[in-house]
N, C-alpha and C positions, 0 to 999 in steps of 0.2 A: 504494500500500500504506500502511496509517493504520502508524502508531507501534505501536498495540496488537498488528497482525498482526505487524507487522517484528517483537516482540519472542518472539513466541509462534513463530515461524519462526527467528530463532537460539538458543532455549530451546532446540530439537528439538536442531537442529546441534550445539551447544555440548555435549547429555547424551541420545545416540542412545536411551537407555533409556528418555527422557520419549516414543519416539515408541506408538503408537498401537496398528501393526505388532508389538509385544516381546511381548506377549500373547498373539498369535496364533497358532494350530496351525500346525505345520509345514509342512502340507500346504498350507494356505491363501499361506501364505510365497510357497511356490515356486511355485504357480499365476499369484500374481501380477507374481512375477521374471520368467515364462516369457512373460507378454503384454506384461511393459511391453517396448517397443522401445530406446525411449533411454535407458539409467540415466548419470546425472550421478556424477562423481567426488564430490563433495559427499553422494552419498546413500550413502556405501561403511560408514563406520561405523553407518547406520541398518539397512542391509539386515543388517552383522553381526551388529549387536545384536538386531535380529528374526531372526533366523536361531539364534542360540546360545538366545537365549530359550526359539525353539519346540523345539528338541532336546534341553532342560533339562528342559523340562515335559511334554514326552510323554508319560514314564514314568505320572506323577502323570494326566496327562487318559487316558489311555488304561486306569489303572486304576479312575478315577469312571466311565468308562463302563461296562465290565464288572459295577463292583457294581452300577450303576442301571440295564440297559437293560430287562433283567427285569421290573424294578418299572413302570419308565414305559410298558413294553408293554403291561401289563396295565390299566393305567387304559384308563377310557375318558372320550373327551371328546365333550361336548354341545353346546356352547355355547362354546369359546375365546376368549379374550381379549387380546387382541396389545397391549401397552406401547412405547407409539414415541417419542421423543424427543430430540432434541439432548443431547448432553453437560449435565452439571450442571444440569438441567431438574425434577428430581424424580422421574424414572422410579424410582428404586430405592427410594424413599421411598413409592409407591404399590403398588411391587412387594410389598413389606414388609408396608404396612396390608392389600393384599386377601390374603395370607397369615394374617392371624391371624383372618378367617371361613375355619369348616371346609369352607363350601359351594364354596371355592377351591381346587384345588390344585395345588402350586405346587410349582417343583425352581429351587431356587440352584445352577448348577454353580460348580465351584470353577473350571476352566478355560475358559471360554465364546469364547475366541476362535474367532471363527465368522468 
């Protein structure tokens, strides 16, 4: 393990909220509690902080859905465009620019943990 992981691995430890999982739906949470087999004592404040997270934000994601399902139902798509990349890569930043042509259209959620 280089220095750079070792540090980015007790970053996580040290502020269970820097993890990844804190954003994510609840549902997603627990799916993935229910396949892992061995959780480590070490992973107890992360799974809480993902866990309080996703029942924080329900409310909030469950009521973007409701104002948006309507809308994004009725679009139709042609042509889709799938943005794929690694962390800190410039996905959001391209997500952004093909947002401002109208021939794009494009939904930010506010809650995307998927």
């Amino acid at each position: 393990m280089t220095a750079q992981n070792k540090n980015k691995s007790s970053d996580s430890l040290n502020n269970p909220l820097s993890h990844p999982l804190c954003m994510t739906r609840i549902d997603v949470v627990l799916k993935l509690l229910c396949r892992e087999k061995d959780l480590q004592k070490k992973s107890v404040p992360q799974i809480l902080a993902a866990l309080g997270m996703g029942i924080a934000t329900a409310p909030a994601a469950a009521l973007e859905i409701l104002l948006n399902q309507n809308r994004i139902r009725k679009e139709s798509i042609h042509q889709p465009v799938f943005i794929i990349g690694h962390w800190r890569s410039g996905t959001t930043l391209i997500q952004y620019l093909l947002a401002q042509d109208k021939s794009f259209g494009t939904y930010f959620p506010l809650f995307n943990g998927t």
